[in-house]
N, C-alpha and C positions, 0 to 999 in steps of 0.2 A: 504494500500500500504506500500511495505515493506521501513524504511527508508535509505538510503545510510550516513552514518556515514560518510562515508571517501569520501563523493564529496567535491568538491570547493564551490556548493551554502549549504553545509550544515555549509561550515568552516566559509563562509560569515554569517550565522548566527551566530554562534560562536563569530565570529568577533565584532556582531552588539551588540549582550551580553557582553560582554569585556566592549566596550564603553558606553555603557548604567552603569555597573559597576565602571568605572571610573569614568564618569558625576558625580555620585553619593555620589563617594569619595571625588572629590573636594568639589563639592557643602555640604558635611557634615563640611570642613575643616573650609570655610570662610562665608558662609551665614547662616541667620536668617531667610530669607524673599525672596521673588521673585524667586522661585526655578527655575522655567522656563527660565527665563534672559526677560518678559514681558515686554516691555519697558526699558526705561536709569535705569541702577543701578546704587540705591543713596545708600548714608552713613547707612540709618534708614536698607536698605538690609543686612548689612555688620557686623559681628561679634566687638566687639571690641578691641577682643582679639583671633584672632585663636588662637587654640591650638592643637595640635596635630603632628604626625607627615605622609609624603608625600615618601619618598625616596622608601621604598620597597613597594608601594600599588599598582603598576600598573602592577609589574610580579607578585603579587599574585592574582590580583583577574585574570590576563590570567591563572595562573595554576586552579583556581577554577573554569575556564569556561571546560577548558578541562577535569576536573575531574568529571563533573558534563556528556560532554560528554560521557566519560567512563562507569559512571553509567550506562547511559539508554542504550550505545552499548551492555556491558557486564551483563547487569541485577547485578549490584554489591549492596554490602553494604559497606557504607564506608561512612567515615567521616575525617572531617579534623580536623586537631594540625594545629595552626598559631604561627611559634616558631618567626618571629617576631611581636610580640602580640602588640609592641607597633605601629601597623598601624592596631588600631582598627576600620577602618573603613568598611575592606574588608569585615567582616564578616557580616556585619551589614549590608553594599548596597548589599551582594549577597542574604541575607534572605531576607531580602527588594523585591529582585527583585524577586525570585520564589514565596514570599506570606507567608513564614515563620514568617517573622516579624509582620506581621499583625495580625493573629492568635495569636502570644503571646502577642502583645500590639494591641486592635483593634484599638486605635486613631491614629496610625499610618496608616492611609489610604493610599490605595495605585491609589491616586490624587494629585492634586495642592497640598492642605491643607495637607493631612499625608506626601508627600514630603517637603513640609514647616516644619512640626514638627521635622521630621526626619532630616533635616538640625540645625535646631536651635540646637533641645536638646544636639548634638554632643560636648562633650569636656566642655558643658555647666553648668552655677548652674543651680540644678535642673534636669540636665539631667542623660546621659549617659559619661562613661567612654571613653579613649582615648585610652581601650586596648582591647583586648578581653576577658574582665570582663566575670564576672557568669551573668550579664544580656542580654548577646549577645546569643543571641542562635545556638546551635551547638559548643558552646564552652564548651570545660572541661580543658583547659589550658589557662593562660590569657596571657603570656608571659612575662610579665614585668619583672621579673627576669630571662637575659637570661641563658640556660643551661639546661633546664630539656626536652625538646617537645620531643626528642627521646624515653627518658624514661619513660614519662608519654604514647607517641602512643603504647610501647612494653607493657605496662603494662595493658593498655586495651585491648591489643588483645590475652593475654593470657587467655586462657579456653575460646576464644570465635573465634570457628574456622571458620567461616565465613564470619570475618568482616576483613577490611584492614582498616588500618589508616593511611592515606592520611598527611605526617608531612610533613611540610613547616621549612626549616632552615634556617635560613639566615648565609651569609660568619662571618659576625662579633659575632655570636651566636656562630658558630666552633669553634670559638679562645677558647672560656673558659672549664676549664678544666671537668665541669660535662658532657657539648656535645660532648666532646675528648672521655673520658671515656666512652660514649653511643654507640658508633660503636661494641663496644666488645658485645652488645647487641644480634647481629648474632649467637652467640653463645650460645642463651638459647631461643632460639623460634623452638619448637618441630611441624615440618609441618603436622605431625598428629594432634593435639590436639588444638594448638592455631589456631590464623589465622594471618595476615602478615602485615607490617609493608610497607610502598613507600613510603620512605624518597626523599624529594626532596629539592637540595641544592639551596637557588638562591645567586647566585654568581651577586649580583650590583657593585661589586666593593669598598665599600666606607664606613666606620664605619660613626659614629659624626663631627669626622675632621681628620679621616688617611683612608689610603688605607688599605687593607684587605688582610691578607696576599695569601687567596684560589685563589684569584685574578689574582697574579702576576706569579700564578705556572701555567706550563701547562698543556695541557689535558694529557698527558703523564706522568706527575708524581702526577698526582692526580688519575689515573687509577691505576699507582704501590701504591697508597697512600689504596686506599677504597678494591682494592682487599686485599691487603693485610691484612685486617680488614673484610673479608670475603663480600663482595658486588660487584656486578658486575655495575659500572656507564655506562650510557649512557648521552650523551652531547648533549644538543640545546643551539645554540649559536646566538644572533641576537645582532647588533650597533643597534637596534630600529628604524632603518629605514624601511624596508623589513618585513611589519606584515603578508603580505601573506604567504612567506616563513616559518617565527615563527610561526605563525598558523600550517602550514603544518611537519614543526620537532617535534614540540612537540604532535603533534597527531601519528605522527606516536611511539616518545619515551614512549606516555603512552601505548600507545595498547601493543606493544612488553615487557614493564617490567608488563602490568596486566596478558598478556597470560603466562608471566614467572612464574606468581607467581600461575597463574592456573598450569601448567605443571607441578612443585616443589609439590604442592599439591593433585594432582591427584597423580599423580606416590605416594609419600608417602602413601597415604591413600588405593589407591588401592592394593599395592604389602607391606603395614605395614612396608613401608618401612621409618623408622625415622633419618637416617643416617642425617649427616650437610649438609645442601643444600647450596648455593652462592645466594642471596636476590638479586634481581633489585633495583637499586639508579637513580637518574635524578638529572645530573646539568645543571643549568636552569645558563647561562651569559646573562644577558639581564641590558640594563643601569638603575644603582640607578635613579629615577626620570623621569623614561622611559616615556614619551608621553605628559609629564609637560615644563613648559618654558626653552629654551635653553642656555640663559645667563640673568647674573641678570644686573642691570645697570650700574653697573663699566665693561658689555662687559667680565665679568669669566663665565666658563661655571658652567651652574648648574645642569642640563643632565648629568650622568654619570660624578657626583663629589658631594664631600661631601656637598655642598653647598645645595643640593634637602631632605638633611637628615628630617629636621622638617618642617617649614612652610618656602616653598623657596621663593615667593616674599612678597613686605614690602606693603600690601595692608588691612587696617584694615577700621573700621568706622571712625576713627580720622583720617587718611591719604588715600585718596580717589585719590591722583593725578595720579597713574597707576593702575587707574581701568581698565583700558583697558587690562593692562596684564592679569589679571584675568579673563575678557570676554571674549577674544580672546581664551584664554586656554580652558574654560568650551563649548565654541561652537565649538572648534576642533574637539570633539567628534558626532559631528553632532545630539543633540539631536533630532530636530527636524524629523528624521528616527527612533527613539528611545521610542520615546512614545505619546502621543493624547494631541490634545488640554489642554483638560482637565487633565493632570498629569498621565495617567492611559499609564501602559505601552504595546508597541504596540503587537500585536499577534505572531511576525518574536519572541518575548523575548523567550514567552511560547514555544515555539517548540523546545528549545535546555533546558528545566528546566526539571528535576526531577521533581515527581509528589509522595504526599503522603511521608510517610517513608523514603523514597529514598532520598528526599533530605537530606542532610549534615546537614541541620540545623533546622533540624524534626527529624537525625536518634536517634532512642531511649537508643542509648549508651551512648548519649552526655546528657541526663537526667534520670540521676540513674541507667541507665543500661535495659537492653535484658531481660525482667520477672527476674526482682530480688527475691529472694527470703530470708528469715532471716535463720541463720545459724540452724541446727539439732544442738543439745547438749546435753548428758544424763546429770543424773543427778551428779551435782560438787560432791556431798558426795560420789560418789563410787572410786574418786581420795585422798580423801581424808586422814590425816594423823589419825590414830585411837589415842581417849583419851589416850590409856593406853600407846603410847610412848610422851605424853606432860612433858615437865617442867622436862625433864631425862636426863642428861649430857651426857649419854653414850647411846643413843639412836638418836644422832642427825639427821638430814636428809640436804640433799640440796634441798633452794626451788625450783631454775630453774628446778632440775631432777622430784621434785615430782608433777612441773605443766607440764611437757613436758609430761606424758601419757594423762594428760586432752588436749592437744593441740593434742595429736597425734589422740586422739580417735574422738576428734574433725573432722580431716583429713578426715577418715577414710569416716566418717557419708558426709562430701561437700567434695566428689573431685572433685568438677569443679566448687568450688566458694570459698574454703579458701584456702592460702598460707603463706608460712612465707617467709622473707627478712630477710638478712642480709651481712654485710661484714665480709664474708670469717669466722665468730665466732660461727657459730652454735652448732659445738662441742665445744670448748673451753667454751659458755656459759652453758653449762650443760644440753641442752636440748637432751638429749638422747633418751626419749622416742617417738621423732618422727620418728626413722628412724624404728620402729616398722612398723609403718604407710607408709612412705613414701621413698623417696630418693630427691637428691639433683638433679637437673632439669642441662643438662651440655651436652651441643649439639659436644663437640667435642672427642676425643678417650679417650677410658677407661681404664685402664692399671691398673688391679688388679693383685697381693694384695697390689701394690703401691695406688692405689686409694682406697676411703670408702666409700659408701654410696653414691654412685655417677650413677645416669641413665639419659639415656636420656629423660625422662618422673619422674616428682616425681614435689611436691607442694612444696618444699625447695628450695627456689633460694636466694645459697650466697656463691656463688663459683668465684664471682666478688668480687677480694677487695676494694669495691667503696660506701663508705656509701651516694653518691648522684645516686648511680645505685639502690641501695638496696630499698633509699626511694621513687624515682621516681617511680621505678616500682609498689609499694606499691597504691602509692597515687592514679595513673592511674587505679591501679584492683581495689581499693574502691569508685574510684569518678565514676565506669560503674557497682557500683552497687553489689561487691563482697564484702569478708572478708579478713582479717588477722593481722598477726602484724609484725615490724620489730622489731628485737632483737639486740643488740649492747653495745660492752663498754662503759659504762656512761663519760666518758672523753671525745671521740669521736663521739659521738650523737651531740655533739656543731658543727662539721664540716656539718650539715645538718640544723645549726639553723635558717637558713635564708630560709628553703624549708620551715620548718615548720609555720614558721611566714607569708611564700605565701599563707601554704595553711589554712590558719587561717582565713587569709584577704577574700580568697575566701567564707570559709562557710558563715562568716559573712556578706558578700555581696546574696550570694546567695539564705539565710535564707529570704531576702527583693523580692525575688520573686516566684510570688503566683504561677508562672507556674512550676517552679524547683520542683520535686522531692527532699525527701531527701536522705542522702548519710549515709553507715554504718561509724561507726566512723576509724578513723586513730588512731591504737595502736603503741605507741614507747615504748619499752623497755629498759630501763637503767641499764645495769647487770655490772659482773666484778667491782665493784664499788669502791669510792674514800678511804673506809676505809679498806679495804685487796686488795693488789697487790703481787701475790705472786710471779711473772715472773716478774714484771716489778716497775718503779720507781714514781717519782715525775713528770713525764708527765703524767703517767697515773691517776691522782687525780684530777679530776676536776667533780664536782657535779654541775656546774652551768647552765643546762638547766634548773634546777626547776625553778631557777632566772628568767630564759627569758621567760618561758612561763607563769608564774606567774602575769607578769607585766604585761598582756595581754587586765585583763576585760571581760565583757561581761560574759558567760555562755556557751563559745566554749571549753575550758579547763578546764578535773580533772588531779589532779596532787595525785598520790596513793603512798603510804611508806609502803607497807605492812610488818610487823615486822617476819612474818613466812612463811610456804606452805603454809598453808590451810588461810592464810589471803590474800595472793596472790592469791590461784584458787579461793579467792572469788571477789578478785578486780577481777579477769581475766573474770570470770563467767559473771560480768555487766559490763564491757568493752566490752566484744565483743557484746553487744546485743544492745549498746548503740547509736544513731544513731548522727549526724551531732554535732563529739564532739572531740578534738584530747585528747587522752588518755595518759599522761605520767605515768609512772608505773617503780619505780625503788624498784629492788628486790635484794638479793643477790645469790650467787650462791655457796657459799662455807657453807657446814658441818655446823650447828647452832644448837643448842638446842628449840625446836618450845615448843609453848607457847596455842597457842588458840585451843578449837574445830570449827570444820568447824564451826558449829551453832552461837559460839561466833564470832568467825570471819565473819559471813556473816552478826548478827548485826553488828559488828564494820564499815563495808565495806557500809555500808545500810546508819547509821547513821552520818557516816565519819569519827565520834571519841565515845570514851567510857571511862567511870571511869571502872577502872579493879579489882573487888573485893575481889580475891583472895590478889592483893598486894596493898590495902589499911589496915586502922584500924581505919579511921575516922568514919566506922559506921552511915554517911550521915550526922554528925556535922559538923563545922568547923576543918579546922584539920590545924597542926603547917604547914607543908610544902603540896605545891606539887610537885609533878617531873608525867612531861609531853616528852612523847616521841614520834616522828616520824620516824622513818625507823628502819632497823633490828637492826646494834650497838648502836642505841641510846638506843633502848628498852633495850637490854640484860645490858647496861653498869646502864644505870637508875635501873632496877630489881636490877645488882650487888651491887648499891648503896644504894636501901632500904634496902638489908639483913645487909649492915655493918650498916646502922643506927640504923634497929631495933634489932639488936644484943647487940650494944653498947647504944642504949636509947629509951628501951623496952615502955617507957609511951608516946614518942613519937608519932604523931599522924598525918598520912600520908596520901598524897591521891594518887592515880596512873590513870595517863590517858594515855589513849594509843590513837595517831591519826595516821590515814590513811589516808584520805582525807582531805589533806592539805591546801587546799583552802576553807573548810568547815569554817576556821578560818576566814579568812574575813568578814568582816560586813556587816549583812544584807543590801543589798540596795548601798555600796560602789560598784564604777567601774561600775557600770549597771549590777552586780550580786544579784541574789535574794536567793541564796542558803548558804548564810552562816548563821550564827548566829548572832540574838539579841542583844544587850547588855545585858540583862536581861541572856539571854542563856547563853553566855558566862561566866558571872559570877557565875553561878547557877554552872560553872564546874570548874570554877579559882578562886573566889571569888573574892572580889573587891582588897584588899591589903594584904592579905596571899604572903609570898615568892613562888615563883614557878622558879622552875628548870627544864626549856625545855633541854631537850637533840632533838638536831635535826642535819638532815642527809646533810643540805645544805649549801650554808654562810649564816652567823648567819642575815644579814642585809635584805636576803627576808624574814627571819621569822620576826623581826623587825616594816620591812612594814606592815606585817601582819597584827599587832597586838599595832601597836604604839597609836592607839585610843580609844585603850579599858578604861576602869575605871584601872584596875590594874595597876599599873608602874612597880611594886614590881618582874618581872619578869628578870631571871638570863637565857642568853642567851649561850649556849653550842654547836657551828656545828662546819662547817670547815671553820678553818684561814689562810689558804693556807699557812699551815707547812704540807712537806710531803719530804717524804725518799723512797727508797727502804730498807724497815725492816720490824720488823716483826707486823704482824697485831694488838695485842695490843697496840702496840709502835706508831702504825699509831693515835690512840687515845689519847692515852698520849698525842703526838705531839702536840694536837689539843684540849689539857683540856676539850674531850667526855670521858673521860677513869672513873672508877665507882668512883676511890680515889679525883680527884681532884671534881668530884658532888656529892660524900658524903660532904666533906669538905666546899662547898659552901653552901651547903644544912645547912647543922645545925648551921654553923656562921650567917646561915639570918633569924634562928629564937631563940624564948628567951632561946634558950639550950644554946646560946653560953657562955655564963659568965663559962658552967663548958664543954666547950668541947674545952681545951686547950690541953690535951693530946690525946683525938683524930684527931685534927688538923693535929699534931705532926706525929701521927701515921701515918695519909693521906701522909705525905710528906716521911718519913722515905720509905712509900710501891713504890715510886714513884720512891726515889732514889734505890731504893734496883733491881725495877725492868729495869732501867738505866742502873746500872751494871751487872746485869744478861745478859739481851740479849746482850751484847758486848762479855763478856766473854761465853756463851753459843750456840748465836745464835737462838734462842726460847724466849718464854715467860715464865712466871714465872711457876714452876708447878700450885700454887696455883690462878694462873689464869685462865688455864687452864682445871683445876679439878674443877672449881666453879658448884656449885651445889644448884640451887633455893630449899627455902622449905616457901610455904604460910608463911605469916605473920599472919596468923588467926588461 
């Protein structure tokens, strides 16, 4: 018999689901014990510390009963974003309730006893989280930092044209400016290709302890608000009194924005037609704390006011004297309609659940993705830079341009599982060779030959200048399961440092459960870099994400300094293939003299670091100095510095290492990392008290960290000191005593050359001043800087 969706006894089961959903929320909030309310609740019932919080959980888990309708009306795929994450409960009693939850944890039975566990462990030691952690299932966003859920739902539903992502907002999540910024979203969801996004506002009213500004506006200027940001809202509005009515609005506002988004997508698909559509939005007004107690004991209300935000009444195991308030609350929802004697919930639940895939917290997007698959790659050496233009002044290459034909051919090979991100820099960072491949993804009009590279359809999206649009998106198409990377000013890659650090937290959590799928890795790119700014100044120098993700631990982050191309296409090569790892990768983009064969370079990238034997002459003795270098100017300026040593002190006896994998330095076994080196190891490439002259591309205090527990002390520390100008790119060195004269200079004063290397010294500082007043009076660097020209030391 066919089912009627849209009767009254269907919405009453709807209804019966809601409450059975909420019972469940509270009872995760305050109880350990007696799920049922079996007899007097004592103290030994009662948490001794709720924790969590209560304010938005009642209009979320009503939109998740209706979404869940929606499914089985519309036969959909879809999943939910919980953007306010920190009411992790919802997620949890709705898997709970359709069986999802049991499946991935069987001891959570779905009885007295697996609702007993299911209460306790909530918010608990030992348990589960209070958000929609990576161990909730159906979650791929946890929400605790708010800001991202828009971006993260757009970014899974690109290249995957059948799914819709069902995002939950809350009013005080709009305030911040990466959810402001996500509206502009509209504008890069191609209705052919991807699939769509039903954003839904809920408007409670009430942050922690203010009001909410979505709140105070009307429907009328929040309708001029979201059109004009390309969305068409529709409004269910309920005081929480009148559940039938809210039953009955928002059944109707889903059906009308799901068939919207059918309409927008047939038409596209049928008639190829990709023009800008207008997306369906839902704002959900229904009271912060909707169905929870009405006033607290001082008689304020706590219903629709800040007061419902975390745990609204004062009822724990130590203070038991308004248990009553709590009872009363939990039997409003009438359990006893709701589920069997025995904990087992009643048959009216089943009839309005999804079944199979279908549920939201089964769909297989929200664990690793829709038949993932690992990315096609040929092979890196046919990008590669040939021997016979290495270590040739006048041959130099940029390395973004000469990895962007490996990323484009990349393209080429997954178009419907890699993309690149970035803000608005994709040209500027030198990646030229993608647009070989591809175009930049840009839903709104084209105006050539004012516009470049710009279609409605193309795996380039970064035509938004929003580096929390750029990563969001990113994060969401690799946590369902796809590829890519984002590209960005190393300066301004710190303004996403805190996505980065969420989504760190997530693998790390994630990696602890045996049912997760793993996720391809998160590549960030750090270009335009702190030592050549050619357009811009001393805001633009800032190298200090290696710092933050460095500090990290664990074995979720490489941190890569490739010194050339082809030691970049070979970090890039194991980056992308690399699975539940966030990849930092800073390259340069300007004109260089390259140094490795691919081959060498894919050792170097393999092993992390290398003695380099072209610019050694220790011959595998001991030798007077080393100079060690991580990223492109440390390398060239360290090279620049053993040609004037061993010019000027031919018996001199040098060793050359080159690192790329930065973190390779760390100690075996420090931070819960297994991947660094030994003591033993370490030594075997530093020795134990040999001088050594790091040239490094960061502040000198991560490298520091690094390495402050080694046997060596003996090591001379060379990054950036955050001396920076708008001048010229050697001078950027200078500034920063990376430049080759001030590390020759350090170099042979810290071994036994020094007693005769007093006119060398001399000489170091005369080149320093000389080059001082050159670029004032010129504007450039020195010729002789300029024209340097490597020739082996061997």
């Amino acid at each position: 018999m066919a089912v009627d969706y849209d009767s009254q006894e269907y919405l009453d089961k709807v209804d019966a689901y809601w409450r059975a959903a909420n019972y469940l929320s509270v009872g995760q909030l305050f109880l350990k014990d007696n799920p049922l309310l079996k007899g007097d609740l004592t103290a030994e019932d009662v948490k001794v510390k709720p924790i969590g919080h209560w304010g938005t959980i009642v209009p979320q888990n009503f939109i998740y009963a209706h979404l869940n309708r929606a499914i089985l009306k519309y036969d959909l795929n879809m999943f939910y974003i919980e953007g306010s994450g920190h009411g992790g409960q919802v997620m949890v009693s709705n898997a709970y309730l359709d069986g999802s939850y049991t499946e991935r944890y069987p001891r959570i039975t779905r009885d007295e006893q697996g609702m007993q566990r299911l209460f306790k462990q909530f918010s608990f030691p030992g348990g589960v989280a209070s958000h929609a952690a990576p161990e909730t299932p159906g979650s791929i966003h946890e929400g605790g930092e708010l800001g991202y859920s828009l971006s993260h739902g757009v970014g899974a539903i690109l290249d995957n044209p059948d799914v819709i992502a069902a995002v939950e907002i809350g009013d005080g999540e709009s305030e911040t400016g990466p959810l402001a910024a996500s509206w502009f979203s509209s504008k890069f969801i191609n209705p052919i290709h991807d699939g769509a996004v039903l954003p839904i506002i809920q408007v409670n009213g009430f942050k922690i302890s203010n009001p909410t500004i979505l709140s105070r506006m009307s429907d009328a200027d929040l309708t001029k608000y979201y059109q004009g940001m390309g969305w068409n809202p529709r409004f269910v509005e309920t005081d929480g009194s009148d559940h039938k009515k809210a039953h009955q609005d928002m059944a109707k506002a889903i059906d009308a924005s799901v068939e919207e988004i059918k309409a927008i997508q047939k038409n596209a698909r049928d008639n190829n037609d990709d023009s800008l559509p207008v997306w369906p939005l839902i704002v959900l007004r229904a009271p912060k704390g909707w169905t929870g107690p009405k006033k607290d004991l001082n008689g304020d209300p706590i219903e629709n006011s800040f007061r419902a935000h975390q745990v609204p009444i004062p009822v724990d195991a130590n203070h038991m004297e308004h248990k009553d308030m709590l009872v009363d609350w939990m039997k409003s929802y009438k359990p006893e309609e709701l589920f069997n004697e025995d904990g087992t919930p009643k048959e009216v639940l089943s009839e309005v659940e999804p079944k199979g895939d279908k549920r939201m917290a089964m769909n297989p997007i929200t664990n690793g993705g829709i038949h993932p698959e690992p990315l096609k790659m040929d092979d890196v050496r046919k990008f590669a830079v040939p021997e016979s233009d290495l270590k040739d002044n006048s041959k130099q290459r940029m390395d973004m341009e000469v990895m962007s034909h490996f990323a484009g051919d990349i393209m080429k090979e997954n178009p419907t599982s890699f993309r690149i991100t970035g803000p608005d820099e994709t040209q500027s960072n030198r990646l030229w060779g993608l647009w070989d491949a591809s175009k930049r993804q840009w839903m709104e009009d084209i105006h050539e030959p004012n516009d470049e590279n710009v279609a409605h359809s193309g795996q380039v999206i970064d035509s938004q200048l929003s580096e929390h649009q750029a990563e969001g998106w990113l994060e969401g198409y690799v946590l369902t399961g796809r590829h890519g990377f984002f590209a960005s000013y190393e300066s301004f890659t710190r303004v996403i440092d805190s996505m980065l650090t969420q989504h760190y937290k997530w693998l790390r959590k994630a990696q602890e459960q045996n049912w997760r799928h793993d996720y391809p890795s998160l590549n960030i790119i750090n270009t335009s870099t702190v030592f050549q700014q050619d357009h811009n100044g001393y805001t633009h120098q800032d190298p200090g994400m290696i710092g933050h993700m460095a500090e990290k631990g664990h074995e979720l982050v490489n941190e890569y300094l490739p010194a050339d191309a082809n030691s970049l296409l070979a970090v890039m090569n194991k980056a992308l293939q690399s699975r539940e790892v966030i990849n930092l990768i800073v390259a340069s983009k300007h004109p260089r003299t390259q140094w490795f064969s691919i081959d060498e370079a894919t050792e170097l990238v393999n092993n992390g670091l290398g003695i380099i034997p072209w610019a050694s002459n220790d011959d595998g003795a001991e030798p007077d100095v080393v100079f060690a270098a991580a990223g492109t100017e440390p390398t060239m300026e360290s090279l620049a510095a053993i040609t004037l040593l061993h010019d000027s002190f031919p018996d001199l006896k040098i060793r050359f290492i080159n690192v790329v994998d930065l973190l390779k330095l760390r100690k075996k076994g420090d931070d819960q990392d297994n991947r660094g080196l030994t003591d033993e190891e370490f030594d075997s490439y530093f020795t134990t008290d040999k001088p050594v002259i790091f040239a490094f591309h960061g502040f000198e205090n991560t490298l520091r960290g690094l390495v402050y527990d080694r046997h060596n002390h003996n090591i001379h520390f060379h990054g950036y000191r955050e001396n920076g100008d708008i001048t010229t790119p050697f001078d950027m060195r200078v500034l920063n005593e990376l430049d080759r004269f001030h590390l020759a200079k350090d170099a042979i004063n810290a071994t036994s050359f020094a007693e005769k290397a007093g006119e060398f010294s001399q000489h170091m500082d005369d080149m320093v001043a000389k080059h001082n007043q050159y670029i004032r009076d010129e504007g450039t660097d020195l010729p002789e800087v300029n024209a340097w020209q490597w020739k082996d030391i061997k």
